[in-house]
N, C-alpha and C positions, 0 to 999 in steps of 0.2 A: 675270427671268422673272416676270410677271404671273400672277394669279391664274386659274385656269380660268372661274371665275362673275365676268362683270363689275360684280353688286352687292356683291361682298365687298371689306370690305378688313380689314388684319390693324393691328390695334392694335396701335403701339410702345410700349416698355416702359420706365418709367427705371431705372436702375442706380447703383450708389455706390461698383462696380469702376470701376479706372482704365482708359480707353480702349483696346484693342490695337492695335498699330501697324495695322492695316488697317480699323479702324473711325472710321466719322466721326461726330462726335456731331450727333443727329437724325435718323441714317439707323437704323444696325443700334440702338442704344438711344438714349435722352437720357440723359447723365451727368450727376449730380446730385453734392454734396458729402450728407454722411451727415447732418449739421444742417439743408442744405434739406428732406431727404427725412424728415426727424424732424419738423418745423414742418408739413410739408404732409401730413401723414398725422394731425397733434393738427388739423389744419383739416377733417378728414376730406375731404381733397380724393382719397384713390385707391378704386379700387374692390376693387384688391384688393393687397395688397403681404406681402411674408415674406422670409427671409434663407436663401440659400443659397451655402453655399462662401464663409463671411464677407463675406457681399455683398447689399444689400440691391436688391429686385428688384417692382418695382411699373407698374401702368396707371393711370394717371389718369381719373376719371370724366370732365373734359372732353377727353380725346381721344377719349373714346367718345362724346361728345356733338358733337363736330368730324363724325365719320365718321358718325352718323345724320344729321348737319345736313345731309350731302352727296347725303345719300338711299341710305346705302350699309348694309349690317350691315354688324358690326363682330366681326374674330376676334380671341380674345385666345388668349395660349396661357400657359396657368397649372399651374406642376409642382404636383402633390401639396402636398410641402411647405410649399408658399406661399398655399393658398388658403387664403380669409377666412370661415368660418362665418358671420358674423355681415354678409356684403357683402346688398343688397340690390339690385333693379331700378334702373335709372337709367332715370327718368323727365324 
């Protein structure tokens, strides 16, 4: 099912959970190993990332920067727990 607004799209998210059988990696998340996602986040490369349910859970600033390239907003969906006080605009 597609989005109601066709300038929206919803920003995928990486993970450090192991895959469920019905998910495919770069559809429902991008699975990462927990070293990728440690290295990319000292790069400050996410926008915003936090651990929920021993599992680390983050957006990338360039996949938000992929979906404005496209001329699109971009939705991210960030629990409570995981937002970044300290995230900023991406420019």
């Amino acid at each position: 099912m597609g989005l109601p607004l066709p300038f929206l799209a919803v920003a995928g998210a990486d993970t450090t959970r192991p895959a469920r059988r019905d998910e495919e990696n770069g559809r429902q998340y991008v699975f990462v190993t927990h070293e990728q996602m440690m290295a990319d986040i000292a790069a400050g490369n996410y926008l915003e990332y936090g651990t929920h349910d021993d599992a680390m859970y983050g957006t990338k600033i360039d996949t938000i920067r992929q979906i404005h390239g496209a001329g699109l907003m971009a939705i991210i969906d960030v629990e409570p727990q995981v937002d970044r006080p300290d995230a900023s605009p991406v420019t």
